[in-house]
N, C-alpha and C positions, 0 to 999 in steps of 0.2 A: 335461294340457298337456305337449307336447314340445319342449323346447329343440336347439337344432342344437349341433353341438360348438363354435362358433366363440361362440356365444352363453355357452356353461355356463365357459367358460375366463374371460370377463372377470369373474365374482365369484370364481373361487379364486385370481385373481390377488390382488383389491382384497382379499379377506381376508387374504389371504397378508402385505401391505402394511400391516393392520389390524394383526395379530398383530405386524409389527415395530414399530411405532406407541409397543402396549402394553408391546412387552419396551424399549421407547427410554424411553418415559416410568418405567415403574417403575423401572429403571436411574439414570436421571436424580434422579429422586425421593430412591433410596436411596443412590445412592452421593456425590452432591453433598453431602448432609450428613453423610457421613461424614469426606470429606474436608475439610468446614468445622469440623467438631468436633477433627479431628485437628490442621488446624492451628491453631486457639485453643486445643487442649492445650497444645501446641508451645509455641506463643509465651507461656502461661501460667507453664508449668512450666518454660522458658527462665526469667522473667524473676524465679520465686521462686530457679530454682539458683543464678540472678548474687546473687542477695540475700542466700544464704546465705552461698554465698564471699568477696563482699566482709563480708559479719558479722563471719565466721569468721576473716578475715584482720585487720580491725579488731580484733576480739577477741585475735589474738596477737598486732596490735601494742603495742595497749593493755601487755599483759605484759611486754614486750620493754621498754618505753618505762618501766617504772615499774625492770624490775633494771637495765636502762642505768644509770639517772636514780641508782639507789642506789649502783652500782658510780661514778661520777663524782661523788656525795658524797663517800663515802668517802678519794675524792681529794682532794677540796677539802678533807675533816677531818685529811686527810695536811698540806694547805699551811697550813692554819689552825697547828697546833701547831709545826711548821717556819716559821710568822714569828713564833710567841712565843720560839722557843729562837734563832733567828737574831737577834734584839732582844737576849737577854740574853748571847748572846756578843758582840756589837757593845757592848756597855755594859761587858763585862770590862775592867778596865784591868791588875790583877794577873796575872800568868801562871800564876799557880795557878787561879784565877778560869778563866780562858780554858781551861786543861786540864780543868777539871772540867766546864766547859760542852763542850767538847768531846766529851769523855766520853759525856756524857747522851746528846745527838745522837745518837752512835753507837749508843747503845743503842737508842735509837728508833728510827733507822732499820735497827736488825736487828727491833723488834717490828713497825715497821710490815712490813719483809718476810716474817715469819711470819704475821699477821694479816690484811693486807690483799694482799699476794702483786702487789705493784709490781714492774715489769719490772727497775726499777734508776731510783736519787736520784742526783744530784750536786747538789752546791752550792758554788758560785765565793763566793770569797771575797777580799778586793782584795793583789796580788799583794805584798806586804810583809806582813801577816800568815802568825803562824807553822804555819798547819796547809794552805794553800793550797798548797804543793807535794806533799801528799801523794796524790794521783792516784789514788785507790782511790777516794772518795766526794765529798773538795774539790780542788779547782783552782783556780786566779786566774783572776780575773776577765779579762784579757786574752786566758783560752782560749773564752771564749765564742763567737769567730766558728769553731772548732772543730768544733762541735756544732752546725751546720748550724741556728741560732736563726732564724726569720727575723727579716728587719728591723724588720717592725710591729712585734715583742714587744719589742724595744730600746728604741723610738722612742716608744713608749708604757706608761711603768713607772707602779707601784704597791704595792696592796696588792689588788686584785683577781686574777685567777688567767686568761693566757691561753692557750687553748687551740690547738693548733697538730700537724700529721702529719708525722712524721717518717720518712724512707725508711731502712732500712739501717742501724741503730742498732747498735751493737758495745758489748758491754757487755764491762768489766775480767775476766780470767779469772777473779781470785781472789772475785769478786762472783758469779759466773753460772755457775763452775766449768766452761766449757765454751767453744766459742771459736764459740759462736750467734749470727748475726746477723738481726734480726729489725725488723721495719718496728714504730713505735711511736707510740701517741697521748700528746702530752706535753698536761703544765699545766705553764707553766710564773708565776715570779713574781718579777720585775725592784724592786728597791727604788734611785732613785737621790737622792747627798745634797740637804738641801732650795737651797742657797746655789749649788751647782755642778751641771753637768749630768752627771758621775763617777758610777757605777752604784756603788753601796754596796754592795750583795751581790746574789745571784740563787741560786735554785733548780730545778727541773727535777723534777717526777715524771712517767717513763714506766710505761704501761701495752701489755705486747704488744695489738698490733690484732688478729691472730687468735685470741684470747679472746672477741673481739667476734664475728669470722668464725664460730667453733665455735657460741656461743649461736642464731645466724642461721642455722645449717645445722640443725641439730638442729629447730627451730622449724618453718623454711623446706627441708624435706628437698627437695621437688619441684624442678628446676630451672627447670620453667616460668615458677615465681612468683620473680619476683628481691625481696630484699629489700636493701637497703644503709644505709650511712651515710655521709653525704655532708656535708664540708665545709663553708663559708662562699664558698670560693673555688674550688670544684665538685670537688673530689678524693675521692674513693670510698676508706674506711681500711679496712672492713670487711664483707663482703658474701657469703653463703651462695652467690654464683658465683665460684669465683677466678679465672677469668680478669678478671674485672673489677677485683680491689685495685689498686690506686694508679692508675685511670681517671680520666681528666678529663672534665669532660660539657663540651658547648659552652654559649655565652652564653645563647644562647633558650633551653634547655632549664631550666639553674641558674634562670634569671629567671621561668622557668615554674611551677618546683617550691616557689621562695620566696617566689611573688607571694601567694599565698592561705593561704599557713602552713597551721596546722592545718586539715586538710578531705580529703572525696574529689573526686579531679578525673578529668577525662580530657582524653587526647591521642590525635589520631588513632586506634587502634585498640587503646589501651591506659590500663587502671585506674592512679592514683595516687591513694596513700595514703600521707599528710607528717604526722607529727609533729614538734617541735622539742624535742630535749633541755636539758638544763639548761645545756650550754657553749654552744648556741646552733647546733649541729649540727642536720643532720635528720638523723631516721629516714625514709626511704623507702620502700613496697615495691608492685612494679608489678606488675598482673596483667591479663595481656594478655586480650584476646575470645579468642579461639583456646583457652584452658586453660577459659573454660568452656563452650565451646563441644564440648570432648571430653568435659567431664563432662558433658554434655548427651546423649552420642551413646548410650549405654543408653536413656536416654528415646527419641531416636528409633527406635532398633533395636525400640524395645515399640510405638513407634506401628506404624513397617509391619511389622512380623508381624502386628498387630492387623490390620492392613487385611488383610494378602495373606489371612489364616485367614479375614474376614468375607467377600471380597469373592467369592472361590467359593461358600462358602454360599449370599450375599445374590444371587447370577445363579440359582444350584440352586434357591431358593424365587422368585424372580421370575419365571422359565419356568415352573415349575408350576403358579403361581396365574395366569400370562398363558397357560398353554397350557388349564386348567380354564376359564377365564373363555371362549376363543375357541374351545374345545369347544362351548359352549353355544351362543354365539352362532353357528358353523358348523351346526350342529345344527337350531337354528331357519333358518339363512338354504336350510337344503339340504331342509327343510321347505316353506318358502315356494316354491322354484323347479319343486320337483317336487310343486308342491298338483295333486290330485287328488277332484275330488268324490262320488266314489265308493268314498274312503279309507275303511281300516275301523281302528276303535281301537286298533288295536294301534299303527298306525303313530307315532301322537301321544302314544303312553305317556311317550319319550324326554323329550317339551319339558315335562312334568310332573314334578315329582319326586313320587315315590311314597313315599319313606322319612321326609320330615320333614311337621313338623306345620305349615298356613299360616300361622298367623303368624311362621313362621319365613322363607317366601319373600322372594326379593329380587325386585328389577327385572324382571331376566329370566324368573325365574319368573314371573311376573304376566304377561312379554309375553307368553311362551308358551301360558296358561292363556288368555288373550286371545286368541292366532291358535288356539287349540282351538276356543271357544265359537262362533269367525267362521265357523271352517271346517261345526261343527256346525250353523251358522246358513244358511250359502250351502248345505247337504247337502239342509237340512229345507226350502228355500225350492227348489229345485232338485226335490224330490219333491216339494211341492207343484204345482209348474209341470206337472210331467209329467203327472200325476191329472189334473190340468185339460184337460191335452190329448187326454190318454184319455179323457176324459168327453166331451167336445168331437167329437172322429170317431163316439165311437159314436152321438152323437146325430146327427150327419149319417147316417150309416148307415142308422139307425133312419128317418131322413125320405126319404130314398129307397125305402126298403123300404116308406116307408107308401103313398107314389105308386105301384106296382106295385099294382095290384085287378085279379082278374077284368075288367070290363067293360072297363079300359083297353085290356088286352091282347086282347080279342075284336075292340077296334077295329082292331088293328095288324095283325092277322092277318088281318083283311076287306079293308084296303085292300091286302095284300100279293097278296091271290086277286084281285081285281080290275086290278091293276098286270100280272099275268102274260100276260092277253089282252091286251090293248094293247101288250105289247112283242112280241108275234108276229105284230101286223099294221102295227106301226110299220116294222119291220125290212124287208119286200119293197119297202117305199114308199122307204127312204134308199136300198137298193140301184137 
């Protein structure tokens, strides 16, 4: 069987379109799920590294919140013992009495500066008493609006201890030995008499606020991650960013961070995490999507090189096994176009494999093995037809040859000798 050229081009088109089919589909196959698995990596290993961070950050605030919490004791056990010595010099009536309690004071307030390392004490004492002009550690009470008190700590006296930020604190030389000016977290503690609304005494421990700053840097080195401590009335004392000390945050914000107290929250594109200290401050520390989303970026960097390394590979083996696969099948199909009934075995060795055992054959193999036995089948039916036809002539043959006898042929030859007079007296008569 011969094909015209016009005919043999429209199946190595359709194969040709076959072969892109199977490199489409294998492609399809293989790289869809690669890129499904990369990104449910992604978004897996995203959502353990946010889990870690925010831990890991809970976990140092946790620490933070407990030396805070101990360093603001200590202050409170500063004010605690500064309202028993304040009591019993208000109760002196002898001036000896009062010097010795004086005295004591003193003394304490040089152990708590060795001990507990307070920025600087004053204590007001009511301006007729005799140790109130000496401006080193007491003052009179009438210098209170001095020291930049605010008004609530006035307006609300006690024996509790209020806490309050102070800007720009100047400590006496002969106290600080140095002429430092430094922003300070006070406690402070207003006693006024019970009869009259006259302030009986007060005192004041400051703490430098960058002691606070230093612990939050060192904890909080990264600047991404801001940590801080914020106010009642949203004022930032202390914060591992210094551009931010003495910031104000605005109302929604404050009302945001305080609405839920202790907890992790979020706001627009950024983690908070609020604890409250024991003066009633928070602890803050915000960490935005963006910081982990860098600490993510190694992760993605491993996903696509994973890809870009499998995705040449996985084309490398999809061609091969789609170019073996459409080997076979061109093989057989260019068997099929050019069948010939008169093929000799050799030619059909190809759709066979020779080297494996059957039941190791696939599909193809089978079909192949199939267009063999068809083609052996139409070969042996094809000689059979033809025998048949050769047996067939010669029996005609033979029956002709039977009708040729002697006697037939003496008749032909008689009447051919009789035929020959008659046409040579026929002939004078038509002319």
């Amino acid at each position: 069987m011969k094909h015209s050229k016009k005919g043999s081009r429209g199946p190595r088109l359709y194969f040709s379109h076959f072969q892109n089919r199977i490199l489409c589909a294998f492609l399809l196959c293989t790289l869809i799920p690669i890129f499904i698995i990369g990104g449910i990596s992604y978004a897996v290993s995203y959502n353990i590294a946010k889990d870690k961070i925010l831990n890991a950050s809970i976990s140092a605030d946790a620490q933070l919140h407990t030396q805070f919490d101990n360093r603001l004791q200590q202050v409170e056990n500063i004010a605690d013992t500064l309202q028993y010595n304040m009591y019993n010099l208000m109760q002196a009536d002898a001036p000896m009495d009062t010097l010795a309690m004086l005295s004591e004071i003193r003394s304490n307030l040089s152990m708590f500066k060795t001990s507990f390392d307070p920025a600087y004490i004053n204590i007001f004492l009511p301006d007729e008493h005799m140790a109130s002009s000496e401006s080193l550690y007491f003052f009179p009470v009438s210098k209170l609006s001095d020291f930049q008190i605010p008004k609530e700590v006035l307006e609300n006296p006690g024996t509790s201890s209020v806490w309050f930020y102070q800007d720009l604190l100047s400590v006496p030389f002969l106290v600080n030995n140095s002429y430092h000016i430094t922003n300070s977290v006070s406690c402070c503690r207003v006693l006024k008499h019970p009869g009259t609304d006259s302030i009986k005494y007060a005192y004041i421990i400051y703490l430098d606020a960058s002691e606070f700053s230093s612990i939050l840097q060192e904890i909080f080195h990264d600047n991404q991650i801001t940590s801080y401590i914020l106010t009642d009335n949203g004022k930032i004392v202390a914060s591992n960013n210094p551009s931010l000390l003495s910031a104000s945050l605005d109302e929604e914000k404050l009302d945001f961070l305080y609405n839920k107290g202790d907890s992790l929250k979020k706001r627009a594109h950024t983690n908070y995490h609020t604890t409250t200290l024991r003066n009633g401050w928070l602890q803050v520390t915000e960490i935005p999507d963006s910081y982990i989303m860098q600490n993510t970026h190694i992760l993605i960097k491993s996903i696509l090189l994973t890809i870009l390394i499998s995705l040449p590979l996985t084309i490398l083996v999809v061609v091969l096994i789609s170019k073996n696969l459409t080997r076979r099948i061109k093989t057989l199909s260019r068997a099929m176009e050019t069948l010939q009934l008169d093929a000799s075995d050799t030619n059909m060795k190809a759709l066979v494999p020779q080297d494996r055992a059957p039941e190791t054959f696939d599909e193809i193999d089978k079909l192949g093995i199939t267009f063999e036995k068809m083609q052996h089948s139409l070969n042996d039916n094809l000689q059979s037809i033809l025998e048949l036809s050769l047996t067939e002539e010669r029996l005609k043959y033979q029956l002709l040859q039977s009708q040729i006898n002697p006697h037939f042929l003496y008749n032909i030859l008689g009447s051919i000798q009789t035929c020959r007079p008659l046409e040579s007296w026929i002939l004078p008569i038509r002319c």
